[in-house]
MARBA-3410 file (N, C-alpha, C, O; in Angstrom, 1 decimal):
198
4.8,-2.6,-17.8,4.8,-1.2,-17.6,4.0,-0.5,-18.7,3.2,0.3,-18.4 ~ 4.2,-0.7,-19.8,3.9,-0.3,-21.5,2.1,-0.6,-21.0,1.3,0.4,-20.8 ~ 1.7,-2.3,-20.9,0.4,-2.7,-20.4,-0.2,-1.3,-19.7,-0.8,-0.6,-20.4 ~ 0.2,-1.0,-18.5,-0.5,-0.3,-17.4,-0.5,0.9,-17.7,-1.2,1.7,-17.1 ~ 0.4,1.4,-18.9,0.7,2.9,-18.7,-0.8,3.2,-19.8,-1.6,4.1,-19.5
-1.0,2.3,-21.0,-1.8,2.8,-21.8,-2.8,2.3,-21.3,-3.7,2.5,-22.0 ~ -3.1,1.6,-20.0,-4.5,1.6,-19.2,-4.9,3.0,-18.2,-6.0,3.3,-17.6 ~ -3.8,3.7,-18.2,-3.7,4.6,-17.5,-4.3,5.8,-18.4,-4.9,6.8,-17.9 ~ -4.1,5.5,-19.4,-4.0,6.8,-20.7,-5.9,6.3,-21.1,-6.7,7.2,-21.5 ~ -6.2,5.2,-20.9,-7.6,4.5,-21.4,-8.9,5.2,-20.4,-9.9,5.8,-20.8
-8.1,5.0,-18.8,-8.8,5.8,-17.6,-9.3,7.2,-18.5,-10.5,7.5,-18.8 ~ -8.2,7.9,-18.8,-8.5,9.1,-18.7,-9.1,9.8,-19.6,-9.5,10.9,-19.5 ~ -9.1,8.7,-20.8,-10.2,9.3,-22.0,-11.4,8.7,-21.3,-12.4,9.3,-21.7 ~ -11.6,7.9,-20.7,-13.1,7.4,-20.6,-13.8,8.8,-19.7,-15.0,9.2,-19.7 ~ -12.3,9.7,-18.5,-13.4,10.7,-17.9,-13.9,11.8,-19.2,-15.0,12.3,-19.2
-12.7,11.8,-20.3,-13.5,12.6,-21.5,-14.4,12.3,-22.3,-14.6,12.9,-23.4 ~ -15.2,11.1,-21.5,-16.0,10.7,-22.4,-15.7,10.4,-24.1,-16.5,10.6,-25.0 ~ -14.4,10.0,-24.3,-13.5,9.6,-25.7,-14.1,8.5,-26.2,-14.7,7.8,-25.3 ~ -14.2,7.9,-27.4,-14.6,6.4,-27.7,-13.2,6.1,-27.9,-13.0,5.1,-28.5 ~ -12.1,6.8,-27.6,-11.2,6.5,-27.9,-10.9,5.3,-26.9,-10.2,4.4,-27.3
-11.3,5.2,-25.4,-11.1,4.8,-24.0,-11.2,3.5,-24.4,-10.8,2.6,-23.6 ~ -11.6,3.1,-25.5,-12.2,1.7,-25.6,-10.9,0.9,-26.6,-10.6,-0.2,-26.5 ~ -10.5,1.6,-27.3,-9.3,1.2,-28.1,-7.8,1.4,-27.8,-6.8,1.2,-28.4 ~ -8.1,1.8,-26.5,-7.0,1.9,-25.7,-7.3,0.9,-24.9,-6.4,0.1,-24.9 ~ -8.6,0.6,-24.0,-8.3,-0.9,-22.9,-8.1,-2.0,-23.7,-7.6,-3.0,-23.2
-8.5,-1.7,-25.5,-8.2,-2.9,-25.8,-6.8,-3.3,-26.2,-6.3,-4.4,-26.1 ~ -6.3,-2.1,-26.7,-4.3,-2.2,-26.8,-4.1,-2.6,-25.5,-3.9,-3.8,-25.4 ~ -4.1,-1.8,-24.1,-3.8,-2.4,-22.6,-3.8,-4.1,-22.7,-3.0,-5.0,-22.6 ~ -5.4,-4.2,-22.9,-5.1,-6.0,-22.8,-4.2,-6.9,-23.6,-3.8,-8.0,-23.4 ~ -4.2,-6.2,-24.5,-3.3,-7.2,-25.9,-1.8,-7.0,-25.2,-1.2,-8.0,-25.2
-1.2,-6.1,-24.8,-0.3,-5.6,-24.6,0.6,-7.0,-23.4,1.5,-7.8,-23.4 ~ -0.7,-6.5,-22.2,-0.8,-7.3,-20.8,-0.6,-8.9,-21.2,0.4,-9.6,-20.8 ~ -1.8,-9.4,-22.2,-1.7,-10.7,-22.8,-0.4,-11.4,-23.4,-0.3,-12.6,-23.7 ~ 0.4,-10.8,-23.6,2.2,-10.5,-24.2,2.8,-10.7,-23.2,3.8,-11.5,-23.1 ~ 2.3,-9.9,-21.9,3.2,-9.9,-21.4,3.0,-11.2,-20.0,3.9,-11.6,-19.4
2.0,-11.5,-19.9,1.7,-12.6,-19.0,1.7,-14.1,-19.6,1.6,-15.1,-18.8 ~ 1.8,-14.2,-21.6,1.9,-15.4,-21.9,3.6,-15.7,-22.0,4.0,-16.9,-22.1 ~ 4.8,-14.4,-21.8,5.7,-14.9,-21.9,6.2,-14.7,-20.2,7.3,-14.1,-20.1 ~ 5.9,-14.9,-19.5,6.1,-14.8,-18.0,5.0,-16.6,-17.4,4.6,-17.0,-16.3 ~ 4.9,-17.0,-18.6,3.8,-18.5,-18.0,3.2,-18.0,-17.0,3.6,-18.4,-15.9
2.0,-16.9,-17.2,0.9,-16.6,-16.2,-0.7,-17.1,-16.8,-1.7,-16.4,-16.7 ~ -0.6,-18.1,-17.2,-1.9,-18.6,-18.0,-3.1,-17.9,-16.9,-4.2,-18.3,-17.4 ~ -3.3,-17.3,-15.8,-4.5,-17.1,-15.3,-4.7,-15.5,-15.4,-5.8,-15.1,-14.9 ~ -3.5,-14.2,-16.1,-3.5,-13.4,-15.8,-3.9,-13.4,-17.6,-4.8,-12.7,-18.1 ~ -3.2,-14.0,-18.3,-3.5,-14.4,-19.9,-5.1,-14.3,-20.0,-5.6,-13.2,-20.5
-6.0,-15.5,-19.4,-7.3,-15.3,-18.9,-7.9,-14.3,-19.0,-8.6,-13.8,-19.8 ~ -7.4,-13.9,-17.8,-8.3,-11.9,-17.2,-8.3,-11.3,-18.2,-9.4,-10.8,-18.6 ~ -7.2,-11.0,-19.1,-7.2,-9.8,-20.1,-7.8,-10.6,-21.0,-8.9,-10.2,-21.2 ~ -7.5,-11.6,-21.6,-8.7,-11.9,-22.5,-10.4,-11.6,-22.3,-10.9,-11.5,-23.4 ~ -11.2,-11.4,-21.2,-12.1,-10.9,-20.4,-11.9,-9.6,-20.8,-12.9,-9.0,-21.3
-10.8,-8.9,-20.6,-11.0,-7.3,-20.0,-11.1,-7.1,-21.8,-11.9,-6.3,-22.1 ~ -10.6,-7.6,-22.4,-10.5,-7.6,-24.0,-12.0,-7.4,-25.0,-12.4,-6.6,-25.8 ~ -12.7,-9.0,-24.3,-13.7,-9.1,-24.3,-14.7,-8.0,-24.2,-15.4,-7.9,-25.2 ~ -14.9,-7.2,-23.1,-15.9,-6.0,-22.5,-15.2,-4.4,-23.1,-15.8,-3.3,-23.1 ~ -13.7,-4.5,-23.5,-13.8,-3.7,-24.3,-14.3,-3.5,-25.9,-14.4,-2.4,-26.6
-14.5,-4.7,-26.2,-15.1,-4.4,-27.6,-16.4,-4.6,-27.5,-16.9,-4.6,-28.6 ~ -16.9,-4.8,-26.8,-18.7,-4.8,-26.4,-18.7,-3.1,-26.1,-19.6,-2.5,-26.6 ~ -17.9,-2.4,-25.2,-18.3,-1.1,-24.7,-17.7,-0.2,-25.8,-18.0,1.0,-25.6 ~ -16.6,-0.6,-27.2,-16.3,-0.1,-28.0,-17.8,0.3,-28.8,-18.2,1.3,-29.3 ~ -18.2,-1.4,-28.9,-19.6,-1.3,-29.8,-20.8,-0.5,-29.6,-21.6,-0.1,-30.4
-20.9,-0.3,-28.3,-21.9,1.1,-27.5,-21.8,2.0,-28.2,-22.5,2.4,-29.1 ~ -20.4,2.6,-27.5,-20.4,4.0,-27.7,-20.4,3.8,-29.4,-21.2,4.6,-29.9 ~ -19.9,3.4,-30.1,-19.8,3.6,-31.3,-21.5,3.6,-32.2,-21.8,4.5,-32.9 ~ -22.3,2.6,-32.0,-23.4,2.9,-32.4,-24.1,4.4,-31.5,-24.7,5.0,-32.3 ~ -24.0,4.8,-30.3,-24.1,6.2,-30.5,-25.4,6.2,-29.8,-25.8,7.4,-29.6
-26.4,4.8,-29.2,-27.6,4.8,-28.7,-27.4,5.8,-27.3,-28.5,6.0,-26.7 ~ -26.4,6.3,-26.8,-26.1,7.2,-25.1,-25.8,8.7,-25.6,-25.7,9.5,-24.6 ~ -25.6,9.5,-27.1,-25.4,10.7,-27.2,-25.9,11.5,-26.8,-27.0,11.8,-27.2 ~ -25.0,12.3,-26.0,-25.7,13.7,-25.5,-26.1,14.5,-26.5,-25.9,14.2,-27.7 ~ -26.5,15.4,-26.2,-26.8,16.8,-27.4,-25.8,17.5,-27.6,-25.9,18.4,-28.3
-24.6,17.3,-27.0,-23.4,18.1,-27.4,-22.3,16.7,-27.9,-21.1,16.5,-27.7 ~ -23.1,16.0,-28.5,-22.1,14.4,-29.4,-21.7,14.0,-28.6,-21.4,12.9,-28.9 ~ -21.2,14.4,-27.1,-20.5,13.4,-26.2,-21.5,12.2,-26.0,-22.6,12.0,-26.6 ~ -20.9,11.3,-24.9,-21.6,9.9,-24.3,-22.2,10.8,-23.5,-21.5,11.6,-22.9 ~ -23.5,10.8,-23.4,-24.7,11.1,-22.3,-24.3,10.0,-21.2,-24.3,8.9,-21.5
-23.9,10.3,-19.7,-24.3,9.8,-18.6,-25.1,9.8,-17.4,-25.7,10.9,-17.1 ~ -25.1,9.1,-16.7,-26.1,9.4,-15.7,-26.2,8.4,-14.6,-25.6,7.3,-14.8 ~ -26.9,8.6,-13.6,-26.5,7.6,-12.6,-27.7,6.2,-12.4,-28.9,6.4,-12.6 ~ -27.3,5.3,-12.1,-28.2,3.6,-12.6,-30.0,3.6,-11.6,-30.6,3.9,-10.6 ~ -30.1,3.1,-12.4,-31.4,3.0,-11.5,-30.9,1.8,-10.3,-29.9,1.1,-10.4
-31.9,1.8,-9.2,-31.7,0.8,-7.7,-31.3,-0.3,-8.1,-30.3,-0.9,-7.7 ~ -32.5,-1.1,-9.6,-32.1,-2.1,-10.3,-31.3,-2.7,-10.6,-31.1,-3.9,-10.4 ~ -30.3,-1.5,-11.7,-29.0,-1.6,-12.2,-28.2,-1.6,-11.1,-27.4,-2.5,-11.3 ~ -27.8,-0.9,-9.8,-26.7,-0.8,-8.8,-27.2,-2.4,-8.2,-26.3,-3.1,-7.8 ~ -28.4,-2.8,-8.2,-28.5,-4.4,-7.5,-28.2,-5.7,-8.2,-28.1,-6.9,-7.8
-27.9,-5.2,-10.0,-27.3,-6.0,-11.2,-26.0,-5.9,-10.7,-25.6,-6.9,-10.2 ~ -25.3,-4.7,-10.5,-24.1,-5.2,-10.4,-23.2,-5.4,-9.1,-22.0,-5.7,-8.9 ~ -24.1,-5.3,-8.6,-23.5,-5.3,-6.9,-23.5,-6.7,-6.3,-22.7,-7.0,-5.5 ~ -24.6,-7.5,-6.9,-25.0,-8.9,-6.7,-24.0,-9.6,-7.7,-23.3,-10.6,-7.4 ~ -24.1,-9.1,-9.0,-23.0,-9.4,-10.0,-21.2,-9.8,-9.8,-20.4,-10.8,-10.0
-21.0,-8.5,-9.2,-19.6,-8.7,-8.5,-19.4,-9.2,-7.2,-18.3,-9.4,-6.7 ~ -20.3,-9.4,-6.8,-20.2,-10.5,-5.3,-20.6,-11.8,-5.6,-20.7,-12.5,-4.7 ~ -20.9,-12.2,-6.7,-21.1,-13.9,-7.2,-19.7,-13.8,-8.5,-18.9,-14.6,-8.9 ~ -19.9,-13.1,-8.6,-18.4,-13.2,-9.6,-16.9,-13.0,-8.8,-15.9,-13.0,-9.6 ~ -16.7,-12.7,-7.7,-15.7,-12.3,-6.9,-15.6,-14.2,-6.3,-14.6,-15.0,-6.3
-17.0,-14.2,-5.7,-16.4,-15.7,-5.1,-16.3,-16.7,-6.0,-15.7,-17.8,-5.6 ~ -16.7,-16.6,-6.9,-16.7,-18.0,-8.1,-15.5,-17.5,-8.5,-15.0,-18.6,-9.0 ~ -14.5,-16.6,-8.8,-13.1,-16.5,-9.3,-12.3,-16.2,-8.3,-11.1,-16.1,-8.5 ~ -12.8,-16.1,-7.2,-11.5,-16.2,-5.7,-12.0,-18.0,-5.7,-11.0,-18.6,-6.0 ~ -12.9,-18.7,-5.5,-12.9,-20.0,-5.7,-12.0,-20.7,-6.5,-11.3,-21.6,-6.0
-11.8,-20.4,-8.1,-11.6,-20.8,-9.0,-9.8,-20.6,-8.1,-9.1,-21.5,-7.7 ~ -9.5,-19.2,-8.1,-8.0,-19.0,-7.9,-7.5,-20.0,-6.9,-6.5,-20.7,-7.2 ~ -8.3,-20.2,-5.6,-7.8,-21.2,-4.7,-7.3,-22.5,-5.1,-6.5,-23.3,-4.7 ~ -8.6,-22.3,-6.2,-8.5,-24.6,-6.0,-7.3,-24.4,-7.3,-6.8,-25.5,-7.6 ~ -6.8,-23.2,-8.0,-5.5,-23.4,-9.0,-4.6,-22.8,-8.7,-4.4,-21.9,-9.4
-3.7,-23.0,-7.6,-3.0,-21.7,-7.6,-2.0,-21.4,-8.4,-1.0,-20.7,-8.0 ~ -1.9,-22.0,-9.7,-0.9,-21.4,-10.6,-1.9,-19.9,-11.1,-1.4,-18.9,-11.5 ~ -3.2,-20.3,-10.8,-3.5,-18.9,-11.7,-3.5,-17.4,-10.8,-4.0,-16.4,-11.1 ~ -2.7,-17.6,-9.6,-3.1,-16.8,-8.6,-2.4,-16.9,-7.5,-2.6,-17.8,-6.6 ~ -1.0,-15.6,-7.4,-0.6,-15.7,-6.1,-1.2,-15.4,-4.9,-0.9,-15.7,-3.8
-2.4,-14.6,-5.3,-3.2,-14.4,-4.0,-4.6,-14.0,-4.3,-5.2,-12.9,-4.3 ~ -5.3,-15.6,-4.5,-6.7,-15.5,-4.7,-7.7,-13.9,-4.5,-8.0,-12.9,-5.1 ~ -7.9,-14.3,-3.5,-9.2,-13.2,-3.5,-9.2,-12.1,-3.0,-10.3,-11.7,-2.6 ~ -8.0,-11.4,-3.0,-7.7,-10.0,-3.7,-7.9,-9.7,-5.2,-8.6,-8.9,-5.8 ~ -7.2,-10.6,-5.8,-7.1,-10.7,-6.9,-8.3,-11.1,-7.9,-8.6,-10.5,-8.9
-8.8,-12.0,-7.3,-10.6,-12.3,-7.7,-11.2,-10.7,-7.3,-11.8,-10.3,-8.3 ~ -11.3,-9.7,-6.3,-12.0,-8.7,-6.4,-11.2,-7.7,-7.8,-11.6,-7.2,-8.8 ~ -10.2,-7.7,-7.3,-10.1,-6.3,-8.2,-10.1,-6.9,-9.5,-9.8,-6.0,-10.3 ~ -10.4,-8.1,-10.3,-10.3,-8.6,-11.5,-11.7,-8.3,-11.4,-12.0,-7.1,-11.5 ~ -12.8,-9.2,-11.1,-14.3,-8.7,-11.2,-14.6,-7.2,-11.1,-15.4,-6.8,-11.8
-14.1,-6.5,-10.4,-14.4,-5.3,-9.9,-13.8,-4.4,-10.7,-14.1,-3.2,-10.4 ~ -12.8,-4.6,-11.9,-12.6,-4.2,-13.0,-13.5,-4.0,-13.7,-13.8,-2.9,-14.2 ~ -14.3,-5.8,-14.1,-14.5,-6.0,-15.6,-16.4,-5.4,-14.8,-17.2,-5.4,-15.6 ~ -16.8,-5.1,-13.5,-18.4,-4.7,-13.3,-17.6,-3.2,-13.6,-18.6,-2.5,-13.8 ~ -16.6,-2.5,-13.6,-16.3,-1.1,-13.8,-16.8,-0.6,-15.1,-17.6,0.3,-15.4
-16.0,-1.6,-16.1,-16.0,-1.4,-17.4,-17.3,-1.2,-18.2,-17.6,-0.4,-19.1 ~ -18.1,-2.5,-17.5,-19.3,-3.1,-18.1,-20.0,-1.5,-17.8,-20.4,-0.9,-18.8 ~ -20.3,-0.5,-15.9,-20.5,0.1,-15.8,-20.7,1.5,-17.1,-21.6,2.1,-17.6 ~ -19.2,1.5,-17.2,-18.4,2.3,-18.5,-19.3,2.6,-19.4,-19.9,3.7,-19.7 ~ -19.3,1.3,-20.1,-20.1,1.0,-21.3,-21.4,1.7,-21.2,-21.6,2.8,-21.8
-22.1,1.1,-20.5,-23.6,1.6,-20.3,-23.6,3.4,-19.9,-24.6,4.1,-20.0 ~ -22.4,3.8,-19.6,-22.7,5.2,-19.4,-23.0,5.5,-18.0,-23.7,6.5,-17.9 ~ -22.9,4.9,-17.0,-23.0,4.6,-15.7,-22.2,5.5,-14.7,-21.1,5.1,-14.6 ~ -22.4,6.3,-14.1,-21.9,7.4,-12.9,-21.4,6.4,-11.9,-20.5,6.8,-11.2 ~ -21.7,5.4,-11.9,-21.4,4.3,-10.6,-19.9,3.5,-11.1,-19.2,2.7,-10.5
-19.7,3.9,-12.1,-18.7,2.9,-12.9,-17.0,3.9,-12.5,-15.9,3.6,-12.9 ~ -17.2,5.0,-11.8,-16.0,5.6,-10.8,-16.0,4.8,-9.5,-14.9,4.4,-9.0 ~ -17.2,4.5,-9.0,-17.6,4.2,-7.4,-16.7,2.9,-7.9,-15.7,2.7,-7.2 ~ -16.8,1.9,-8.8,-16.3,0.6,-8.4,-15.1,1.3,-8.8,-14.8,1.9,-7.8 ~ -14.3,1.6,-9.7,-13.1,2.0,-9.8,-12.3,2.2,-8.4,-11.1,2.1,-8.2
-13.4,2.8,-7.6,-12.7,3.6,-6.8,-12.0,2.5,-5.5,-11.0,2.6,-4.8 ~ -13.3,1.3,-5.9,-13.4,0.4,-4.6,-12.4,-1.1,-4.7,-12.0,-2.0,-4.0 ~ -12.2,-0.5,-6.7,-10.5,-1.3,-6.7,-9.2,-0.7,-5.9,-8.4,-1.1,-5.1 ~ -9.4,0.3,-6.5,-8.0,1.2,-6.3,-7.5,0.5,-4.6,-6.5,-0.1,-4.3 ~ -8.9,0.9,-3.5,-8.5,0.5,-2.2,-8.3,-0.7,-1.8,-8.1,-1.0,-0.6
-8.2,-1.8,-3.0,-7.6,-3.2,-2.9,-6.0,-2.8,-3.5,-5.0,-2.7,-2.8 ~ -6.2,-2.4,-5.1,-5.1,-2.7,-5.9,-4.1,-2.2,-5.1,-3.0,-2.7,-4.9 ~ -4.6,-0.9,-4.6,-3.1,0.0,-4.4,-2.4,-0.7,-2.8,-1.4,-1.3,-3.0 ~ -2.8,-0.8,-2.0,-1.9,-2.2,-0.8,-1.1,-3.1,-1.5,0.1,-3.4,-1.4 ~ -2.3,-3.8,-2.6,-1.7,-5.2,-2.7,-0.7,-4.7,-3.8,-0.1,-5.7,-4.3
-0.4,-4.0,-4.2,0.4,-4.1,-5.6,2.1,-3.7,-4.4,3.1,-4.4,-4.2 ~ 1.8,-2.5,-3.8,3.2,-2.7,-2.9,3.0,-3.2,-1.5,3.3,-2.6,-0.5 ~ 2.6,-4.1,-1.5,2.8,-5.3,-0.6,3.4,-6.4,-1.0,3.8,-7.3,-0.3 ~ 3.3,-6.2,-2.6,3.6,-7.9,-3.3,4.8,-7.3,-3.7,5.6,-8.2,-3.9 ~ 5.4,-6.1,-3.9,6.7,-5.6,-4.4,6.3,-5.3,-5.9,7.1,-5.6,-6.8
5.2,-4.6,-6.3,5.2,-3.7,-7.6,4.8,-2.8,-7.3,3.7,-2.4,-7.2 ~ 6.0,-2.2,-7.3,5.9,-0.5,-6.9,5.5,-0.1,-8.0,4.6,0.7,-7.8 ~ 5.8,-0.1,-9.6,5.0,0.7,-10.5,3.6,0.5,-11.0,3.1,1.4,-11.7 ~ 2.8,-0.8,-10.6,1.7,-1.1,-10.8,1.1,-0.5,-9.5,0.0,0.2,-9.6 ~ 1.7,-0.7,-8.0,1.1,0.3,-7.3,0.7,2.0,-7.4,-0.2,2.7,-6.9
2.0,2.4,-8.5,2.0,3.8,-8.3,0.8,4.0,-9.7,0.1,5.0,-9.7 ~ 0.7,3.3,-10.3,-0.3,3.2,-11.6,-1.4,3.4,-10.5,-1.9,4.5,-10.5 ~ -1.8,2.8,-9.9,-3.6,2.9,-8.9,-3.1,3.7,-8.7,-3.8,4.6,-9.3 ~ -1.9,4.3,-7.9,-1.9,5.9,-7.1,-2.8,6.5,-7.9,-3.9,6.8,-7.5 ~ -2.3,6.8,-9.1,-2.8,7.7,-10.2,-4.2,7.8,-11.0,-4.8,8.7,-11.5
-4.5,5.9,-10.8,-5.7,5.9,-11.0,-6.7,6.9,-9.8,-7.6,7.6,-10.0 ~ -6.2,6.6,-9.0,-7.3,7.0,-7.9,-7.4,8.6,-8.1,-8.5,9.1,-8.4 ~ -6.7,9.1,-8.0,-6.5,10.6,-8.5,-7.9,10.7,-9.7,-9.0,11.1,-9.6 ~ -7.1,10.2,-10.6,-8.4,10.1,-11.7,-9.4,9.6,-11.8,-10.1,9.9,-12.7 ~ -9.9,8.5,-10.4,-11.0,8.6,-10.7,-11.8,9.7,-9.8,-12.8,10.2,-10.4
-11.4,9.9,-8.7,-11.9,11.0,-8.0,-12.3,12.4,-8.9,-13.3,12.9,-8.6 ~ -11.1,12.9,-10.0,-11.6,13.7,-11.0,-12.9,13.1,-11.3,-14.0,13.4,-10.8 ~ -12.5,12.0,-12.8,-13.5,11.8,-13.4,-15.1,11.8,-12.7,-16.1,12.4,-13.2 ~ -15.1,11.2,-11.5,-16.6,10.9,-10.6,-17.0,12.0,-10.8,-18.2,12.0,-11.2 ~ -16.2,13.3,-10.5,-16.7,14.6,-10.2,-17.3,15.1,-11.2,-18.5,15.5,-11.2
-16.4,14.9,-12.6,-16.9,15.7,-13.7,-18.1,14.9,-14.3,-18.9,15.6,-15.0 ~ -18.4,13.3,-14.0,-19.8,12.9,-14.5,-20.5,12.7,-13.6,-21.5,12.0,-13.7 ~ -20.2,13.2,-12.5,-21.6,13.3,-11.7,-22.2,14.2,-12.0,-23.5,14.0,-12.1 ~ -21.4,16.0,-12.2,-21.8,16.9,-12.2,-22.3,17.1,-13.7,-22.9,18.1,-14.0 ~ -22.0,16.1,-14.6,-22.9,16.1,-16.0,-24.4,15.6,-16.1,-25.3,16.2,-16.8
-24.7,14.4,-15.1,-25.7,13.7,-15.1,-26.9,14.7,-14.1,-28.2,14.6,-14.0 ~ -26.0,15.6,-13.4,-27.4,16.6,-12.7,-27.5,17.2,-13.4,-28.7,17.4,-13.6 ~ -26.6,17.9,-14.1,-27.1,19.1,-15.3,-28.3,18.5,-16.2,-29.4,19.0,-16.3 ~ -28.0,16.9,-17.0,-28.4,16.5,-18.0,-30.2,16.6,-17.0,-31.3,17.1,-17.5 ~ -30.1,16.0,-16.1,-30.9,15.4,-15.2,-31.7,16.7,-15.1,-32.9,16.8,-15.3
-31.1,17.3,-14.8,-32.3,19.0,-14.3,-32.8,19.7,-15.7,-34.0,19.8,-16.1 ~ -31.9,20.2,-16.4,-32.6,20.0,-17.5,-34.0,19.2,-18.3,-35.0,19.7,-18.5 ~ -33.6,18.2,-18.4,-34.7,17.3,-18.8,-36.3,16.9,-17.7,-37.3,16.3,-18.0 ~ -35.7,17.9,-16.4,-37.0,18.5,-15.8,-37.8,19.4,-15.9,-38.9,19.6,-15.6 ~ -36.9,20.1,-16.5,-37.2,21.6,-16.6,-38.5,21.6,-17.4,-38.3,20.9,-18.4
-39.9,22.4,-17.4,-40.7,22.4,-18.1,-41.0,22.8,-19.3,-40.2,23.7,-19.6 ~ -41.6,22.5,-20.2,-41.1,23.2,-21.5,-42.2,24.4,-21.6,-43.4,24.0,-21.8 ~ -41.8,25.8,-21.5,-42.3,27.1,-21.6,-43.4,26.8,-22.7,-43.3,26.1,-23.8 ~ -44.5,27.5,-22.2,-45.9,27.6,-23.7,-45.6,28.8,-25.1,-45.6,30.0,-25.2 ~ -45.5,27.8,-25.8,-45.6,28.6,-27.3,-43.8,27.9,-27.7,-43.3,28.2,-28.8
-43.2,27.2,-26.8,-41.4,26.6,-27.3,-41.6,25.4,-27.8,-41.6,24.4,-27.1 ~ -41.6,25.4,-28.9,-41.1,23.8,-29.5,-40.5,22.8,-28.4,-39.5,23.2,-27.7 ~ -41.2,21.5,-28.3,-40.5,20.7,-27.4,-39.5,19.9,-28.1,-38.7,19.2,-27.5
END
């Protein structure tokens, strides 16, 4: 519960563009990690070690500062064709190689390949995150419509009602950095008037 709530609290700095978001997924996983090594869940131990992983890589981004807007936030914006075909090919070879993996062990997995998507489909969110990526709601969003079934279908109603909430937020956040990345975006079309310092 403690795990999920401060992943919930991590969501919502990341729509404020916070570098805080990053030291919050990383308490979330340490937390989760606790809580799945004393429950003998060695495959969920795993994942957050992973989710752990990509938060101190997206901690290390935002913190060197290479994505700042002109108003000190994280500059975002949305991926080139390129980038949406990195991670779309990404999470569809990473979804079957860890719904694979879940099958052939099923201690690490009451239900493979749900669980293989919304685990990949986390860690291509996060990665998204990092890079400053407008698309990194879209996969959020495309967990939520796994997580939230399967969480009360399996009987966790509070990890279900956690996606409720995510989904809410991500639907916010999408909005508020989509509508950053057209401003930033038109702007930076805009011509620069004769005789104005560029």
């Amino acid at each position: 519960m403690v795990g999920n709530t401060v992943g919930l609290i991590a969501l919502a700095l990341g729509w404020r563009r916070s570098i805080w978001t990053w030291p919050a997924q990383f308490l979330s996983g340490v937390i989760l990690v606790g809580a799945y090594a004393s429950a003998h869940l060695s495959g969920g131990v795993g994942k957050q070690l992973l989710v752990i992983g990509v938060a101190l890589w997206g901690w290390r981004l935002w913190t060197n500062g290479k994505q700042q807007a002109q108003d000190g936030s994280i500059a975002v914006r949305f991926a080139t064709w390129k980038e949406r075909g990195v991670l779309l090919g990404g999470t569809a070879i990473g979804t079957l190689a860890v719904g694979a993996l879940f099958a052939a062990v099923p201690d690490l997995s009451w239900n493979p390949w749900p669980d293989a998507y919304i685990f990949v489909g986390t860690l291509a969110a996060m990665v998204a995150q990092a890079r400053g990526l407008v698309e990194f709601w879209f996969a959020w969003l495309l967990v939520d419509v796994v997580g939230v079934p399967l969480a009360f279908s399996s009987g966790l109603a509070f990890s279900g009602l956690v996606y409720v909430i995510y989904l809410a937020l991500v639907l916010w956040g999408m909005r508020d950095w989509w509508l950053r990345s057209r401003s930033a975006s038109s702007q930076a079309s805009q011509p620069v008037m004769e005789g104005t310092p560029a």
